[in-house]
C-alpha positions as CSV (number, residue, x, y, z in Angstrom):
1,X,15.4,-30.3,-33.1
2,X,17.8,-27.5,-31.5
3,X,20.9,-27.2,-32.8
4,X,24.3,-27.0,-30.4
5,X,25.6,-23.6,-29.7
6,X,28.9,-24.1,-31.5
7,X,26.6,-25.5,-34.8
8,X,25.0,-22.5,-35.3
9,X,28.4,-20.8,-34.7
10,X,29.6,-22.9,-37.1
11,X,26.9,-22.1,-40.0
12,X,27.5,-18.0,-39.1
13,X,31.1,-18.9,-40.0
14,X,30.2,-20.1,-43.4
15,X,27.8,-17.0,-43.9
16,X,30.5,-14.6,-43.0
17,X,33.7,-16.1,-44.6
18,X,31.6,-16.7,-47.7
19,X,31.2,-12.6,-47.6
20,X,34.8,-12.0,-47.4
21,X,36.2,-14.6,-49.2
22,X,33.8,-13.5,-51.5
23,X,34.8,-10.1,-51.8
24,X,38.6,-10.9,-51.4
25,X,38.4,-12.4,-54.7
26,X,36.8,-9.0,-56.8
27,X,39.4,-6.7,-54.7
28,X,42.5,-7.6,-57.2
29,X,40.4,-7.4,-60.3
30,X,38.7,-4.0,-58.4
31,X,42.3,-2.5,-58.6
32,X,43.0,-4.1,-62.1
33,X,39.9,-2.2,-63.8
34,X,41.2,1.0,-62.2
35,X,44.6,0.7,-64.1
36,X,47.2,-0.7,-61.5
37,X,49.8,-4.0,-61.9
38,X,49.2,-7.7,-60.9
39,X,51.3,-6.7,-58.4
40,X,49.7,-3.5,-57.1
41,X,46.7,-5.2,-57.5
42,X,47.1,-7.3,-54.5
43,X,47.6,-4.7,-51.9
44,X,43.8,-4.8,-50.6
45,X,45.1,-8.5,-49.8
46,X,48.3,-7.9,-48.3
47,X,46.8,-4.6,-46.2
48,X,43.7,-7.0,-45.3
49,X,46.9,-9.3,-44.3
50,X,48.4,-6.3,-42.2
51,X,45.5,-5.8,-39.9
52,X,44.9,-9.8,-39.7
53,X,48.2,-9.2,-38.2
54,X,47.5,-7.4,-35.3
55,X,44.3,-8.5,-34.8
56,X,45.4,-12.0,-33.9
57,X,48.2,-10.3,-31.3
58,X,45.5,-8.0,-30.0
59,X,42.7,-11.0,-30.0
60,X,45.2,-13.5,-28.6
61,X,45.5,-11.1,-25.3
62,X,41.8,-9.7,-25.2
63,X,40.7,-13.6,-25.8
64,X,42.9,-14.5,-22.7
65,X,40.6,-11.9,-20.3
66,X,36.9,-11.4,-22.2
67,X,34.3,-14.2,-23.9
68,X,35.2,-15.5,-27.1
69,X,31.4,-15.2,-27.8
70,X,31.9,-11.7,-27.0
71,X,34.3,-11.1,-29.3
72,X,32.8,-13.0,-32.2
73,X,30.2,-11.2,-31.9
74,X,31.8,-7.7,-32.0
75,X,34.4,-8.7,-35.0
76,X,30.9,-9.1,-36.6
77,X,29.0,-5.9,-35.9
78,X,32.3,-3.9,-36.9
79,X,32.3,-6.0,-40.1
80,X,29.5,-4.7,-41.1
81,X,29.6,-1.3,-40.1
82,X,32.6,-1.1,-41.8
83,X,31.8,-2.5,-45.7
84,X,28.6,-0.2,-45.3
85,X,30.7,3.0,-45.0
86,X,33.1,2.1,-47.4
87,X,30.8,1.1,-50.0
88,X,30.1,4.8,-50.6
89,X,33.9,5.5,-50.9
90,X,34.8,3.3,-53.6
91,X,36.4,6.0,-56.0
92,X,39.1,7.2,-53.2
93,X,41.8,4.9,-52.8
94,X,43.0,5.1,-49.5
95,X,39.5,4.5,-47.9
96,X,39.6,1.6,-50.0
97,X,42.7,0.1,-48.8
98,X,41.8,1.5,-45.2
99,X,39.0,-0.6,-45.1
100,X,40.1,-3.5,-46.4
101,X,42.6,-2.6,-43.3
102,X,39.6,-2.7,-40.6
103,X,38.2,-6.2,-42.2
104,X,41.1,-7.8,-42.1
105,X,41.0,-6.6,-37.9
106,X,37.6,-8.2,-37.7
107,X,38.3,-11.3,-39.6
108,X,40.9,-12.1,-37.6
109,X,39.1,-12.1,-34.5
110,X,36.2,-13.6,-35.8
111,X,38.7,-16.9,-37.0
112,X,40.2,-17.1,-33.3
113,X,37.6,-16.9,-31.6
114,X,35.6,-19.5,-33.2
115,X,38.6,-21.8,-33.0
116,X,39.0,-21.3,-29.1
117,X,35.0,-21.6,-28.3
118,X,35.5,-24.9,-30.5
119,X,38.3,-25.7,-28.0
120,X,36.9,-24.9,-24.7
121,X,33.5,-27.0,-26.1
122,X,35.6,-30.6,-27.0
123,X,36.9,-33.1,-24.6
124,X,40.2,-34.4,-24.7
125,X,40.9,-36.9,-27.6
126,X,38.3,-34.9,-29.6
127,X,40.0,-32.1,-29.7
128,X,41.3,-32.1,-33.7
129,X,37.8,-33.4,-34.5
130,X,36.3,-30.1,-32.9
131,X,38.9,-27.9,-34.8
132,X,38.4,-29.9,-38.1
133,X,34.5,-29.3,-37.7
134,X,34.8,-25.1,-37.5
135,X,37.7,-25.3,-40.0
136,X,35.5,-27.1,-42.5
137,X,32.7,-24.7,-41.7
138,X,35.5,-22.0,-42.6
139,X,35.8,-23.6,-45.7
140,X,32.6,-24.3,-46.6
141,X,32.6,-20.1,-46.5
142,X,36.1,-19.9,-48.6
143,X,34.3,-22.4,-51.7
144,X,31.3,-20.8,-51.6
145,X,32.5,-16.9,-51.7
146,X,34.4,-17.5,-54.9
147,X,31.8,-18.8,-56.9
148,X,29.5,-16.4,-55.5
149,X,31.9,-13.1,-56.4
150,X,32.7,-14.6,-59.8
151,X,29.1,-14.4,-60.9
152,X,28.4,-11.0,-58.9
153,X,31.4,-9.4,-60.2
154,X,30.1,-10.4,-63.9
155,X,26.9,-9.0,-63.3
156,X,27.6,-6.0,-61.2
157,X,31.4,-5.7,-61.8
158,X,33.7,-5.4,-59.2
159,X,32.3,-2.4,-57.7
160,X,29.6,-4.5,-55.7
161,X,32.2,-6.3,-53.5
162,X,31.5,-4.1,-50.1
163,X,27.9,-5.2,-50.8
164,X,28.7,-8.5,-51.5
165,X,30.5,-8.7,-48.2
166,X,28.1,-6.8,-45.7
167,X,25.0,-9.0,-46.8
168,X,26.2,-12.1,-45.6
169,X,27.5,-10.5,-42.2
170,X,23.9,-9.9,-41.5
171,X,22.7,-13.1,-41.4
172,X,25.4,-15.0,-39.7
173,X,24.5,-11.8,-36.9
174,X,21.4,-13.5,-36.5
175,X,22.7,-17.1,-36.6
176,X,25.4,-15.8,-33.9
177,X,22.5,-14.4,-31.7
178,X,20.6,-17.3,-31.8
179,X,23.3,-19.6,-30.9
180,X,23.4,-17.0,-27.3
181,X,27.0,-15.8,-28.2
182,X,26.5,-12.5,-27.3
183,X,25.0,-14.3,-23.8
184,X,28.4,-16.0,-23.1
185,X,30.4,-14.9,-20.3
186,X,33.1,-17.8,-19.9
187,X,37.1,-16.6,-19.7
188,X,38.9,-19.8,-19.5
189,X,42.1,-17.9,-18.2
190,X,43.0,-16.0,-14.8
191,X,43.2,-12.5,-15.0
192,X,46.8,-12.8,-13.3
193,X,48.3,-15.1,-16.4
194,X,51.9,-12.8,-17.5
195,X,51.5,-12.6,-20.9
196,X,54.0,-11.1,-21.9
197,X,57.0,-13.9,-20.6
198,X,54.1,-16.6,-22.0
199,X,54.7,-15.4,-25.2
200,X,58.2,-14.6,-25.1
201,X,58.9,-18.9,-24.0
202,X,56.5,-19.9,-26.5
203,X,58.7,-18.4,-29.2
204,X,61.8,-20.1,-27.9
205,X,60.4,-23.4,-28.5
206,X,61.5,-25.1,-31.7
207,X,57.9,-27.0,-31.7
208,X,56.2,-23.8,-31.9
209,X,58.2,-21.8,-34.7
210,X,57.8,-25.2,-36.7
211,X,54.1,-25.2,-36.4
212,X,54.3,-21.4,-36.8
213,X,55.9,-21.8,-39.9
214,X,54.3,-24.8,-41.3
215,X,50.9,-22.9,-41.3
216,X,52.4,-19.8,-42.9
217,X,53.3,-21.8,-45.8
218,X,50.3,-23.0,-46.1
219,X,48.6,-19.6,-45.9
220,X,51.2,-17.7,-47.9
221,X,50.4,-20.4,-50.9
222,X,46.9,-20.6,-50.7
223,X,46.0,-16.9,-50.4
224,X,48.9,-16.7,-53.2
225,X,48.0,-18.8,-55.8
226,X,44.3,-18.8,-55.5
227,X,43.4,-15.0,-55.6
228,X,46.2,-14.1,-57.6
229,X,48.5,-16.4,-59.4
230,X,45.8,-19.2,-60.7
231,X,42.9,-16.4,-61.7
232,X,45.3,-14.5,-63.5
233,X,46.6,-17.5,-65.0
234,X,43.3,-18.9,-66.1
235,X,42.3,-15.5,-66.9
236,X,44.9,-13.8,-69.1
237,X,46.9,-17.2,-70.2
238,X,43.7,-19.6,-71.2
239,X,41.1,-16.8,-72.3
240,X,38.3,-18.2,-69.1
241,X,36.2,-15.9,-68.3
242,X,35.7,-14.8,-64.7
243,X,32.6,-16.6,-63.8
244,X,34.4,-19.9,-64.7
245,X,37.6,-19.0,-62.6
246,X,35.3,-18.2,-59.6
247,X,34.0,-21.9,-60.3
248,X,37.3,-23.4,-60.7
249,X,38.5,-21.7,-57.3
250,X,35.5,-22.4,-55.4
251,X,35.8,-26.2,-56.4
252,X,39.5,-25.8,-54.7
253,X,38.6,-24.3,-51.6
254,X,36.1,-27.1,-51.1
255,X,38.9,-29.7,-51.2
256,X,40.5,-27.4,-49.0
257,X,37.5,-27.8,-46.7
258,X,38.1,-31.4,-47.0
259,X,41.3,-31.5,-46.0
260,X,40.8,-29.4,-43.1
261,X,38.0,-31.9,-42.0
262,X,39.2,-34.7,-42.3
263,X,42.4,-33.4,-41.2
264,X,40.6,-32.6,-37.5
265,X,40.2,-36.5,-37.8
266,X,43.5,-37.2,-38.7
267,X,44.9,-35.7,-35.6
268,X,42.8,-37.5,-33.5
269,X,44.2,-40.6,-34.9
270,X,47.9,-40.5,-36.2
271,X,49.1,-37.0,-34.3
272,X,49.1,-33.5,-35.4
273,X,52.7,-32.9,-36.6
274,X,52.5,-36.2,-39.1
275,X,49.3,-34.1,-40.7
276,X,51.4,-30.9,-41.2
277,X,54.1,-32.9,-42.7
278,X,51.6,-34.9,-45.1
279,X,49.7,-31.4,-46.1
280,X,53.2,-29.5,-46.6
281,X,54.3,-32.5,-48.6
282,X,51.0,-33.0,-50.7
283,X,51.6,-29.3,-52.4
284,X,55.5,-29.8,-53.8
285,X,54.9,-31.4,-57.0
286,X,51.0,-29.6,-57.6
287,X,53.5,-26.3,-57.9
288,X,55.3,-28.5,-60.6
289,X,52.1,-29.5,-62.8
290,X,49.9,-26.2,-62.1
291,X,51.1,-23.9,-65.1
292,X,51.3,-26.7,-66.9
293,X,47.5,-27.0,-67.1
294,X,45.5,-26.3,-70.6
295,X,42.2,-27.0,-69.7
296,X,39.7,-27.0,-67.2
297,X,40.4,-30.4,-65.6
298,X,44.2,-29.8,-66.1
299,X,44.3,-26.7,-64.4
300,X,41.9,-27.5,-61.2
301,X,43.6,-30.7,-60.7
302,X,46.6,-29.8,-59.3
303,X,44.9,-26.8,-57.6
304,X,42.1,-28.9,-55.8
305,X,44.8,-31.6,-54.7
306,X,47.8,-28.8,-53.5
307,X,44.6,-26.5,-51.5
308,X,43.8,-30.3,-49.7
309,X,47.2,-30.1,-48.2
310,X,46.5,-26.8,-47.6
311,X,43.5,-27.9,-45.2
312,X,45.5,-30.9,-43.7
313,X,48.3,-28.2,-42.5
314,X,45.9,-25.3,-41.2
315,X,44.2,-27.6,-38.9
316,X,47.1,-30.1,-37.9
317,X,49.0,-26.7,-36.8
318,X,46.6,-25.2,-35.0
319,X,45.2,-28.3,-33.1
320,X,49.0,-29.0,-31.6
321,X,49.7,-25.5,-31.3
322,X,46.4,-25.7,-28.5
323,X,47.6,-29.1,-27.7
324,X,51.2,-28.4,-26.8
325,X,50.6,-25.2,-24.8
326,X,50.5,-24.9,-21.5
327,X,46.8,-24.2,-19.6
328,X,47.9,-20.3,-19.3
329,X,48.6,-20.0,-22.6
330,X,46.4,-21.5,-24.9
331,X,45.0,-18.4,-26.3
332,X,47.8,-16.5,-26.6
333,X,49.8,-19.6,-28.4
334,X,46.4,-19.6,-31.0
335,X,46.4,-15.2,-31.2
336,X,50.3,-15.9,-32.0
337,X,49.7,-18.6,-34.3
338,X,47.0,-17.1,-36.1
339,X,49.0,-14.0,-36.6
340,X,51.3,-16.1,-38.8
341,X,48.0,-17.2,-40.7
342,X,47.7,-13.8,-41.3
343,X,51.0,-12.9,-42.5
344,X,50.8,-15.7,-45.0
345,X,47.2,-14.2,-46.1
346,X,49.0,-10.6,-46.6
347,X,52.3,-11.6,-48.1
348,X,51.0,-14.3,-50.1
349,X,49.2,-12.0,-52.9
350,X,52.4,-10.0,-52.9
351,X,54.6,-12.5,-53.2
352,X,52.8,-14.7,-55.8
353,X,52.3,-11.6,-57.9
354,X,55.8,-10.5,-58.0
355,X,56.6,-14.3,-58.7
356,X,54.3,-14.3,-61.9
357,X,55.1,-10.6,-62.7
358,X,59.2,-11.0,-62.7
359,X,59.6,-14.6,-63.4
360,X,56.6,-16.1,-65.5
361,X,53.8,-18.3,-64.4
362,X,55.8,-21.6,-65.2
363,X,59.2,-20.6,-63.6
364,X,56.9,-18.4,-60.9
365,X,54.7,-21.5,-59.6
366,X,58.1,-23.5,-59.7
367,X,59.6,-21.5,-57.6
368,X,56.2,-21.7,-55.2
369,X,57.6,-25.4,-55.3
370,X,61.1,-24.7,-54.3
371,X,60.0,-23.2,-51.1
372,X,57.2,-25.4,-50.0
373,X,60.2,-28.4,-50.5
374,X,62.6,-26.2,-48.2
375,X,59.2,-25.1,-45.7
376,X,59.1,-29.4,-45.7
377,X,62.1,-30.1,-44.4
378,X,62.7,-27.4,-41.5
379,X,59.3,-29.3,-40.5
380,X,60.3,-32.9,-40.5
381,X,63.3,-31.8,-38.2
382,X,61.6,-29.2,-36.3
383,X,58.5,-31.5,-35.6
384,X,60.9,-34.3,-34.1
385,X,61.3,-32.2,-30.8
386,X,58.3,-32.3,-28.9
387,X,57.4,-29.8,-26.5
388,X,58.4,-30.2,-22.7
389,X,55.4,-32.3,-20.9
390,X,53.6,-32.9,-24.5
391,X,50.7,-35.2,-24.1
392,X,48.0,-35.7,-26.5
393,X,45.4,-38.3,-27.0
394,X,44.6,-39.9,-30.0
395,X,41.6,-42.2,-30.9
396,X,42.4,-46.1,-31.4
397,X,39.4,-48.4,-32.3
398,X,37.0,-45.7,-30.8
399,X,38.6,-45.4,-27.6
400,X,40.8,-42.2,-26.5
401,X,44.1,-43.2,-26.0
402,X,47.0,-40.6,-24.4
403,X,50.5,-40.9,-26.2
């Protein structure tokens, strides 16, 4: 049986992100072991953030003239060129962070370009079903890679996370060649589209900086609180050992996958801003209970349940972000969107860090609370204006129907 194009791209994605995700999760405790703060320990996270940054600005553009297979396939081939090198400069600091730099370039592009192929390959009305599908493969990739660097880093220590992240690389390569990425030559957009007053309207529109802010809250929380404030948490305040937390954050991520899932389904069927409300809503009283949590089924509760909304709010945003642009814009509306992703995946270490550092876990993760209730709110109200000439279609006993 052959498998579709955008299924094998889809398998890649949980190859690669298990990789990064994977090695994401060692960097902190990398930085830790050579003597720096909770809070200095996330900078590989929020630098990895920074070049996430401008990837997605860079990517939204370059996606808007070349292939998105092209450029899936190059975010790869840099990837692992990149964690080669740098695995033999582990002892100098600023190659470390400078890496970590480049990655987060390549991961970006790698994320948007799978969502747009995904895109460009669904019809209308199966359009959040298609998003849901790579999303979940995405998080298939974020559950597994924290189990996997949990045991690695216990048996190799940190020190093998550039390994840990190249390895996988290779073999969603091969899935990504097989699939005929590197063969694709489709540009869905004229070469004569002005980008720059596309962007510029797009972030005039209340719709947009709602859904733009919707999925930096979820971003800024999940990156947050799973790869700094919960393993330190379960770490240094409950005595489990590092193998266990990788377990414990692995389990979450895969609710996150579910949530992003059936989240894609969701869209289809009750409209994208209603699942960015329910997945912003889901996580306000999960920041209540977390440090609350004694024991294993206490703690990942509340963590499995919050990273769900997580999932419902990543792929709501993104499916009427694509939905509510305009035909010229679509890729620059996900390369700006995505570059809020980002900036939740960089800020979110630092900020959950200086949270537990300054203020405690229980009064830190309460405060996590505090702005996911205010994030909430801006939504519902910004979400009520829909954009000029929005049209969507939604599934109704199996039949597409346009609202």
């Amino acid at each position: 049986m052959k498998l579709a194009p955008l299924t094998l791209i889809s398998c890649a994605a949980v190859f690669e992100i298990a990789g990064s995700s994977g090695a994401a999760m060692l960097a902190p405790f990398f930085m830790k072991a050579h003597g720096y703060s909770i809070t200095l320990a996330s900078v590989p996270l929020f630098v990895n953030g920074v070049g996430r940054v401008c990837s997605d600005l860079m990517s939204g553009v370059l996606a808007s003239y070349f292939s998105s297979g092209v450029l899936i396939v190059a975010a790869t081939l840099s990837a692992i060129a990149i964690s080669i090198l740098a695995n033999f400069f582990l002892d100098y600091t600023l190659v470390f962070l400078g890496a970590f730099t480049l990655l987060g370039i390549t991961e970006a592009m790698f994320a948007l370009s799978i969502r747009k192929i995904a895109f460009e390959q669904s019809a209308p009305g199966q359009q959040g079903r298609a998003q849901g599908q790579v999303a979940a493969a995405l998080g298939i990739g974020f559950s597994a890679g924290p189990l996997i660097g949990g045991f690695v880093g216990k048996v190799f220590g940190p020190e093998a996370l550039f390994a840990l992240y190249a390895l996988p690389q290779l073999a969603g390569l091969i899935l990504l060649f097989l699939a005929g990425a590197h063969r694709s030559r489709e540009v869905t957009q004229e070469h004569t589209v002005k980008l720059w007053s596309e962007g510029k309207q797009l972030l005039r529109q209340t719709w947009f900086l709602t859904t733009a802010l919707a999925i930096f809250q979820s971003f800024l929380m999940l990156v947050g609180v799973t790869r700094i404030a919960f393993p330190f948490l379960a770490v240094h305040q409950r005595g489990i050992g590092l193998d266990w937390v990788g377990t414990m954050v692995s389990i979450s991520r895969l609710t996150d996958t579910f949530g992003r899932y059936t989240g894609g389904r969701l869209c289809d069927r009750i409209t994208a801003p209603r699942v960015i409300l329910l997945g912003v809503g889901i996580g306000v009283p999960m920041f209540l209970l977390q440090p609350y949590g004694a024991g294993a089924l206490t703690l990942i509760l509340p963590l499995a349940i919050m990273t769900m909304g997580f999932g419902y709010t990543n792929v709501g945003a993104t499916t009427f972000a694509l939905q509510s642009a305009g035909s010229n814009a679509k890729a620059l509306a996900l390369g700006l969107t995505r570059a809020f992703t980002s900036l939740g995946n960089g800020l979110g270490p630092l900020i959950a860090g200086a949270l537990v550092q300054s203020l405690g876990y229980e009064m830190g993760f309460h405060a996590m609370a505090a702005l996911s209730a205010a994030v909430f709110l801006l939504a519902w109200v910004g979400l009520k204006r829909k954009p000029a000439g929005f049209q969507c279609s939604i599934l109704k006993d199996g039949v597409s129907t346009d609202l």
